[in-house]
matplotlib code that plots the C-alpha trace (Angstrom):
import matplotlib.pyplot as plt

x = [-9.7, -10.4, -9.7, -11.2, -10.7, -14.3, -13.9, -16.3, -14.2, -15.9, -13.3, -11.4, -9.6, -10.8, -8.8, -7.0, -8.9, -8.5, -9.2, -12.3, -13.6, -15.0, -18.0, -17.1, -18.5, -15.7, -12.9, -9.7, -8.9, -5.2, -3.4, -1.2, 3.2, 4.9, 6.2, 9.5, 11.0, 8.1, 5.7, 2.5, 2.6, 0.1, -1.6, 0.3, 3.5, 5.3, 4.5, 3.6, 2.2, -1.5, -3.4, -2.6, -5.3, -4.2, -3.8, -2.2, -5.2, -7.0, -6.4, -8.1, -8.5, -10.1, -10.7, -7.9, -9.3, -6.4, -3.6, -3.1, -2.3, -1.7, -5.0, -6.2, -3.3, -2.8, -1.6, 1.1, 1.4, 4.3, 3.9, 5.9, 8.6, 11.3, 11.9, 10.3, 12.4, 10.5, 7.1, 5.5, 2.1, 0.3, -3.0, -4.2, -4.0, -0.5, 1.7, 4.7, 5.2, 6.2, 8.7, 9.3, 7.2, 9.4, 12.7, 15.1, 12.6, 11.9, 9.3, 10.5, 9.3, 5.8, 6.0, 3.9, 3.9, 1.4, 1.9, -0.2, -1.8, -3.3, -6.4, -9.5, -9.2, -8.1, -4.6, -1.9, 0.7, 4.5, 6.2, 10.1, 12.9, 16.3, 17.2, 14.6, 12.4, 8.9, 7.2, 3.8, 2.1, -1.4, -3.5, -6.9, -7.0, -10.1, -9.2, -11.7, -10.4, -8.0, -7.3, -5.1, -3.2, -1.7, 1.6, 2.2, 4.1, 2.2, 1.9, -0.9, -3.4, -1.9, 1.4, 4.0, 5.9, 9.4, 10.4, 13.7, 14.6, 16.9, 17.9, 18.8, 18.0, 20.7, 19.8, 20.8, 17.7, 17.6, 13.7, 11.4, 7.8, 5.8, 2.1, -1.1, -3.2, -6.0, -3.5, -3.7, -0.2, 3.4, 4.3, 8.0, 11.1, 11.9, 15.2, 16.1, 20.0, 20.2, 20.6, 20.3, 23.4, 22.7, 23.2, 22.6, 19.9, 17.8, 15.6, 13.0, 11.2, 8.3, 5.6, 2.5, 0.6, -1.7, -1.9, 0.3, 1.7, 5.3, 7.8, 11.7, 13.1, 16.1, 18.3, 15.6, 12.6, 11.7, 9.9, 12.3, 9.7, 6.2, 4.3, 0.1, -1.5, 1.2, 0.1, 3.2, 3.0, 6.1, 9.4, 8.6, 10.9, 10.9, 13.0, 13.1, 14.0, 13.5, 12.2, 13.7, 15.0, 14.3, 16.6, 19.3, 18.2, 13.9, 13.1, 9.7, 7.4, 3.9, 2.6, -1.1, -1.9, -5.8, -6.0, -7.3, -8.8, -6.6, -5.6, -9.5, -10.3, -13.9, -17.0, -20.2, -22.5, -22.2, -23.8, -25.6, -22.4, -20.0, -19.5, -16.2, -16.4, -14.4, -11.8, -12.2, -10.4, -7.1, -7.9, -9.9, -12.6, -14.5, -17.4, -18.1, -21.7, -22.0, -20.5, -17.4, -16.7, -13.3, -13.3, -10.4, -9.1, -6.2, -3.4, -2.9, -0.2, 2.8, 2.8, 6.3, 7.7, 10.3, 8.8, 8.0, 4.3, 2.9, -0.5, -1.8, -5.0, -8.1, -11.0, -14.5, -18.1, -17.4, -15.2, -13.2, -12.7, -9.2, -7.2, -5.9, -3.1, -2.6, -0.2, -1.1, -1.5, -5.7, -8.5, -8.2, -4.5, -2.8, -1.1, -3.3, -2.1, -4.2, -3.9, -6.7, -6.2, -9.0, -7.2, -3.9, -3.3, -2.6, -2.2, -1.1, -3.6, -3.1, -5.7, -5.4, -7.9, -10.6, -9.5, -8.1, -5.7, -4.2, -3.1, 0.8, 0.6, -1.6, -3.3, -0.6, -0.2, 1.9, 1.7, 3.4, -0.4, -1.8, -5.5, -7.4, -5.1, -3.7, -1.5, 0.9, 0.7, 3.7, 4.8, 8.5, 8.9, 13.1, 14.8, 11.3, 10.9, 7.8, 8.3, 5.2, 5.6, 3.4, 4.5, 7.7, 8.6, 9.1, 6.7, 7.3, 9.1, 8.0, 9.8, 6.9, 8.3, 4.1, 3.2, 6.4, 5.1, 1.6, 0.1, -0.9, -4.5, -5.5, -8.9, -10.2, -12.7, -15.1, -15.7, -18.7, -19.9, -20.8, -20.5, -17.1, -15.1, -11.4, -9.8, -6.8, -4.4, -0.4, -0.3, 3.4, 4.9, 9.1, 10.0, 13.4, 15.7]
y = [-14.3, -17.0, -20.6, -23.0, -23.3, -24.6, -28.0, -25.7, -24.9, -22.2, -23.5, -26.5, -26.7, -24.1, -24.5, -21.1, -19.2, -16.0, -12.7, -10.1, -6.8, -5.5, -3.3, 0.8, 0.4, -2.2, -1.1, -0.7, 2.8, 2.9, 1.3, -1.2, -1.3, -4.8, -5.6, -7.7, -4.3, -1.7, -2.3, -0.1, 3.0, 5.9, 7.4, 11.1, 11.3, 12.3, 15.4, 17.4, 14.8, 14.8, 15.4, 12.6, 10.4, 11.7, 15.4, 17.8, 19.3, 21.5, 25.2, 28.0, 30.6, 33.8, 37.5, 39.4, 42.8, 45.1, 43.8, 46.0, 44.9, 45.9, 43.5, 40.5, 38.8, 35.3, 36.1, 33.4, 33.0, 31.2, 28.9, 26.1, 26.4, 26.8, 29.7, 30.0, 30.3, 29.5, 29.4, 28.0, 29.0, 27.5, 26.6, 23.3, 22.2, 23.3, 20.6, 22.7, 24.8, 27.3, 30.0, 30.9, 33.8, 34.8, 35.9, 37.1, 37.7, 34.6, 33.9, 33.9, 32.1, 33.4, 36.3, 36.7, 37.8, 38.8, 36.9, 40.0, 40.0, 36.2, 36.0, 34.2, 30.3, 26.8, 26.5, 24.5, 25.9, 24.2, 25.9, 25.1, 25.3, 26.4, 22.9, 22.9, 20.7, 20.6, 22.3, 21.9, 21.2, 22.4, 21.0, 23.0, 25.6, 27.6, 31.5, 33.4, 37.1, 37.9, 35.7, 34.2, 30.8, 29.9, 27.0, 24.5, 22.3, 19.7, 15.9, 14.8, 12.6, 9.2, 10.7, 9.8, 7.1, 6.0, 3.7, 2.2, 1.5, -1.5, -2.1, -5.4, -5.3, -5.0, -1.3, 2.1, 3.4, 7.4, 8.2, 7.7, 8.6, 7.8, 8.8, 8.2, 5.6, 7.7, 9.9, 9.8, 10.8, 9.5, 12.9, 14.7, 12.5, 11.9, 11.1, 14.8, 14.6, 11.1, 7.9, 4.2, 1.8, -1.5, -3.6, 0.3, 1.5, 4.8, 6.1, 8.3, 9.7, 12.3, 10.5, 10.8, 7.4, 5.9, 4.2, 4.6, 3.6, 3.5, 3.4, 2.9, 4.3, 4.3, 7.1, 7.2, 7.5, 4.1, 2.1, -0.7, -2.0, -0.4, -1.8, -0.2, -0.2, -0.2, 0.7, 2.9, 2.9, 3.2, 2.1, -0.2, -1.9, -2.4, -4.2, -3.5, -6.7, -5.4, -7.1, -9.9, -9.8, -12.6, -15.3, -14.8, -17.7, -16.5, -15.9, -14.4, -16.3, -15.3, -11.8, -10.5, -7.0, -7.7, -4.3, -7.2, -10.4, -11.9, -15.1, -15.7, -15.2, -15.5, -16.3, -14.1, -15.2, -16.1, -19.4, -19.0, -19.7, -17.6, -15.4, -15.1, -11.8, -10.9, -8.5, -4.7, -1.7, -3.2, -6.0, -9.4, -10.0, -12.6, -12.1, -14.9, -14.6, -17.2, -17.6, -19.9, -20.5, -20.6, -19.7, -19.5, -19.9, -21.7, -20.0, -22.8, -21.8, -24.4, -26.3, -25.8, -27.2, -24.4, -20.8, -17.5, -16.2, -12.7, -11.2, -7.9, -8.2, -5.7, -6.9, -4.8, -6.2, -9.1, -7.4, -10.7, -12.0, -13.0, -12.9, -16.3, -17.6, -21.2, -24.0, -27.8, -30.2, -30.0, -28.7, -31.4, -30.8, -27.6, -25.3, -22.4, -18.9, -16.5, -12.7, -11.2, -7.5, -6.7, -8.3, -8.1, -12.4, -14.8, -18.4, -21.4, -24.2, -27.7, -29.6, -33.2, -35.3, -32.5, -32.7, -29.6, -30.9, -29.6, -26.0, -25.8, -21.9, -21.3, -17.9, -15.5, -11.3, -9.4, -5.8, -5.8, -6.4, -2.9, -3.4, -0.4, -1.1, -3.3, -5.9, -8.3, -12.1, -13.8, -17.5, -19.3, -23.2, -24.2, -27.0, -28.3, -25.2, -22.8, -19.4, -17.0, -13.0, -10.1, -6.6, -8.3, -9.4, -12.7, -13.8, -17.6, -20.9, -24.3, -27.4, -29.9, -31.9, -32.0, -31.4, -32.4, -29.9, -27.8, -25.0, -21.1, -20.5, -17.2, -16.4, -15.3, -16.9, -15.3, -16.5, -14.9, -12.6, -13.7, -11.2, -10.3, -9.5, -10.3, -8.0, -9.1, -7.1, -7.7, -11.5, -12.8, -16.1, -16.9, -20.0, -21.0, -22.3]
z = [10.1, 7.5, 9.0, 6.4, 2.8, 1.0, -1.6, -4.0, -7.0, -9.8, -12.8, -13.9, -17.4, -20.2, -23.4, -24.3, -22.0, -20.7, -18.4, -18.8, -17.9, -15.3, -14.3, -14.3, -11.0, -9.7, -11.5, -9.3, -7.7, -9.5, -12.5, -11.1, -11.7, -12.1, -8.7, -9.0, -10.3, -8.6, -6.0, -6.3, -4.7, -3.2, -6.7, -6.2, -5.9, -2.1, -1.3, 2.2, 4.7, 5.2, 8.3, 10.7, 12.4, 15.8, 15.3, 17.4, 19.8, 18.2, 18.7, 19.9, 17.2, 19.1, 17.2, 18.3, 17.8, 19.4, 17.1, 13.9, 10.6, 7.5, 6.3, 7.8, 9.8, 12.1, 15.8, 17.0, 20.9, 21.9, 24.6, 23.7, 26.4, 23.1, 20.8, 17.7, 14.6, 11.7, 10.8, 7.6, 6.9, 3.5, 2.0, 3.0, -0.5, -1.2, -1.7, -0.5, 2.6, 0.8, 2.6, 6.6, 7.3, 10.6, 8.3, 10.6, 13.5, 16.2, 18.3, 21.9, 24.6, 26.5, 23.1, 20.5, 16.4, 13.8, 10.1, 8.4, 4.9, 5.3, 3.2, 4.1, 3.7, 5.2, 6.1, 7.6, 10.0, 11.1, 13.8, 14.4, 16.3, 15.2, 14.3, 12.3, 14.1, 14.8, 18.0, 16.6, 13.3, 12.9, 10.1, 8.6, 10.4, 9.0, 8.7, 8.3, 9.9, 12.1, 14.6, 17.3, 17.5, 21.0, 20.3, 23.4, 21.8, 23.2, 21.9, 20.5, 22.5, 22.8, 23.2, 20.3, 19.0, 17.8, 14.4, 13.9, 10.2, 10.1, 6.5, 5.3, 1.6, -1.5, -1.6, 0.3, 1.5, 0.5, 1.1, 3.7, 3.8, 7.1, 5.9, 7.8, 6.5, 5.4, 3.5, -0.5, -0.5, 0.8, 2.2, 2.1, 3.1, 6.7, 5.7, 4.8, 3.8, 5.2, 4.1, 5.3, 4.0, 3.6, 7.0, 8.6, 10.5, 11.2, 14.5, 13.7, 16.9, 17.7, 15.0, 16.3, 17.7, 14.6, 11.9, 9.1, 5.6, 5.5, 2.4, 1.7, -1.8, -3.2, -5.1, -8.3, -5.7, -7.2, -3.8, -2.3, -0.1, 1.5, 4.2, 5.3, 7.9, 10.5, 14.4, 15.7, 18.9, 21.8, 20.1, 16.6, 14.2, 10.6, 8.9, 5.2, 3.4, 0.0, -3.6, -4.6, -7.8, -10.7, -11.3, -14.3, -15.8, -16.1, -19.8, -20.1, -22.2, -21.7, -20.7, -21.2, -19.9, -21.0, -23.6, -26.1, -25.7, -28.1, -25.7, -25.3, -21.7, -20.0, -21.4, -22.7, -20.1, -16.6, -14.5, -11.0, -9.5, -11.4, -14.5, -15.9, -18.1, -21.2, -20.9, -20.6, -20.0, -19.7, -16.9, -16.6, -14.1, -12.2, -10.5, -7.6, -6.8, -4.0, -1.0, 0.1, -3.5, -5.2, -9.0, -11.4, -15.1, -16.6, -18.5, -21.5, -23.6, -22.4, -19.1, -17.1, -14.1, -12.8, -13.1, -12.1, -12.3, -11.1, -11.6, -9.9, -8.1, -7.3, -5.4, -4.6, -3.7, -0.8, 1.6, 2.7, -0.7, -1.6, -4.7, -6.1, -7.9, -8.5, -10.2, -11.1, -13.6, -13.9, -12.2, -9.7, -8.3, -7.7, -5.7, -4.8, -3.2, -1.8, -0.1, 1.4, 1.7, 4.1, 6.9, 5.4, 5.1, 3.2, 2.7, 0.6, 0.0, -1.2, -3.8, -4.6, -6.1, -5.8, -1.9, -0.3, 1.7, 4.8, 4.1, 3.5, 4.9, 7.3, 7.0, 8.1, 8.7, 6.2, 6.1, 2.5, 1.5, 0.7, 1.9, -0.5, -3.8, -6.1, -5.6, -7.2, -6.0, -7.6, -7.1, -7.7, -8.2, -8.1, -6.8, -5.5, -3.7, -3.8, -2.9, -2.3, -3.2, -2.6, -3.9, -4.7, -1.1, -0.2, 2.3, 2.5, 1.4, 1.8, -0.2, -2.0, -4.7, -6.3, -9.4, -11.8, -14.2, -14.6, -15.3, -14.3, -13.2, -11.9, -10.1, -6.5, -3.3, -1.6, 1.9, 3.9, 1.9, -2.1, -4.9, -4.7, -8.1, -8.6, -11.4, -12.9, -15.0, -16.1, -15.9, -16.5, -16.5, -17.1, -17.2, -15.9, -18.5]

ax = plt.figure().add_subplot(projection="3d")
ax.plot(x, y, z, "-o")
ax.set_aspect("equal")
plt.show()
């Protein structure tokens, strides 16, 4: 956990400048979506759930010789302690379960049943009752002849976990997706034919202990909120606050999403400390190549004092660098936000006089910070004010009449490590008139 924020600064003012490319090697792993209307999301769309960190024990597949089929065929043994009633049986790659192989037979207690004609390959099995829910899920299963596949039913080690859903945003939840961490994909709906009203909440039980990424959607699929890297464990609460929208009275009056260089961002060359590099391939990036250093570059166009800024962020090299966005008159005095996805933080620092002050925000958790992707930092100054945003979601207030008017600089810090690159894409200021 990062305590101290170094007085080393990489940038001050740089007329007109701009953002700049970065190495194939450290480009981000996804493009990025504007976050006051779309958070970024998992790069395929939801699908069937991924194997789960904890999965459940791993079976027993034995030749089953005596049992006759009509080709190669998978054995089920029921010894759940509940009937059978459907059985789902795909390739591991399929992104659909595909249809019950039981029809109108079931699986009773202590019985057993033959799914005949299943070719050689890796596959994923789901068991049910006749509710529909799961007895047992069983992920890769390699099939290579005939074989048998005994169901308990029984929970995974580490036993299972519950997650209430309290929604308290301005939207009706209608998707959920619980995925596991290390999943590339959000999975199917938890929700099924249910919803979430606003003010309402949702118990989901039976999820696996582990670590998972967990989103809300509404009617259009479009995310409300997503928070990663959340330990479910015993009985958890989320409570899904939502994006906040922008003011009615924010006119846009700067965007850059870096496809040109046209604003003048970076330089040709770098300096021992830091090279700012010219845009390419539709972001801006600065490589930090010490440690404890904090490097950034203004935005020059107009100064403001009431505004809206956003910027998404991708980091690679240093692994607890941070992605910066900042607000101040000069490169002596500003306001100067920072998330650092590794350990899912962030904070809010204070520079005056070419002092950092005491930090207004100490660093602080948020699991709205996705840890392996992009993300949008956004900052708000109204009313004296300033309001810090990641992904959309408010994260903190704190009221500092500083600064009557400034500008946007946009950057990163490493910390430990040196060599870490901050890639910028879809800067965006309004102003508020």
């Amino acid at each position: 956990m990062k305590k101290i924020h170094w007085v080393l600064l990489a940038a001050t003012v740089l007329t007109l400048v701009n953002l700049a490319c970065s190495p194939s090697d450290l480009m981000p792993t996804q493009e990025p979506e504007p976050t006051r209307e779309q958070a970024p999301t998992k790069a395929v769309e939801p699908t069937r759930a991924d194997p789960t960190p904890e999965p459940t024990p791993e079976p027993t597949l034995t030749p089953v010789p005596e049992v006759e089929t009509d080709g190669k065929g998978l054995e089920v043994i029921n010894q759940s302690g509940a009937d059978i009633w459907y059985v789902y049986l795909s390739p591991s790659k399929a992104e659909e379960w595909g249809e019950d192989r039981l029809g109108d037979d079931i699986i009773r207690d202590g019985e057993a049943y033959v799914i005949k004609d299943v070719s050689d390959g890796v596959y994923d099995l789901r068991a049910e009752d006749g509710d529909g829910e799961a007895i047992e899920v069983v992920w890769e299963m390699d099939l290579e002849e005939t074989a048998s596949l005994t169901i308990t039913g029984a929970e995974p080690a580490g036993g299972m976990a519950s997650l209430e859903v309290v929604n308290e945003s301005d939207t009706v939840i209608t998707y959920l997706y619980v995925s596991p961490t290390d999943s590339d994909s959000w999975g199917e709906d938890v929700l099924g034919a249910d919803v979430i009203e606003q003010q309402g909440s949702y118990v989901l039980d039976g999820i696996p202990q582990g670590s998972y990424d967990i989103q809300a959607a509404d009617e259009s699929d479009a995310a409300i909120e997503s928070v990663f890297n959340v330990d479910l464990s015993g009985q958890r609460t989320w409570t899904v606050a939502g994006k906040t929208n922008l003011p009615d009275n924010a006119v846009l009056r700067f965007e850059d999403d870096f496809s040109d260089n046209r604003n003048d961002w970076g330089f040709d060359t770098g300096d021992e400390d830091v090279h700012y590099m010219r845009p390419s391939g539709g972001e801006y990036c600065i490589l930090i190549k010490r440690d404890q250093f904090t490097a950034w570059e203004w935005y020059e166009p107009f100064r403001t004092d009431e505004f809206v800024a956003e910027v998404a962020c991708t980091l690679s090299g240093a692994e607890d660098a941070s992605c910066g966005l900042g607000f101040g008159p000069d490169g002596d005095n500003l306001y100067w936000f920072e998330i650092s996805p590794f350990d899912q933080t962030y904070a809010l620092f204070l520079l005056e006089n070419d002092s950092w002050q005491e930090n207004l925000v100490e660093w602080t958790e948020s699991k709205n910070i996705d840890p392996d992707r992009s993300n949008y930092l956004s900052m708000e100054r109204v009313n004296g004010v300033v309001s810090l945003y990641v992904n959309g979601v408010l994260l903190d207030q704190i009221e500092s009449q500083r600064f009557p008017t400034g500008r946007i600089g946009i950057g990163g810090s490493t910390y430990e490590e040196a060599n870490g690159t901050a890639c910028l894409d879809d800067l965006r200021v309004w102003r508020l008139e």
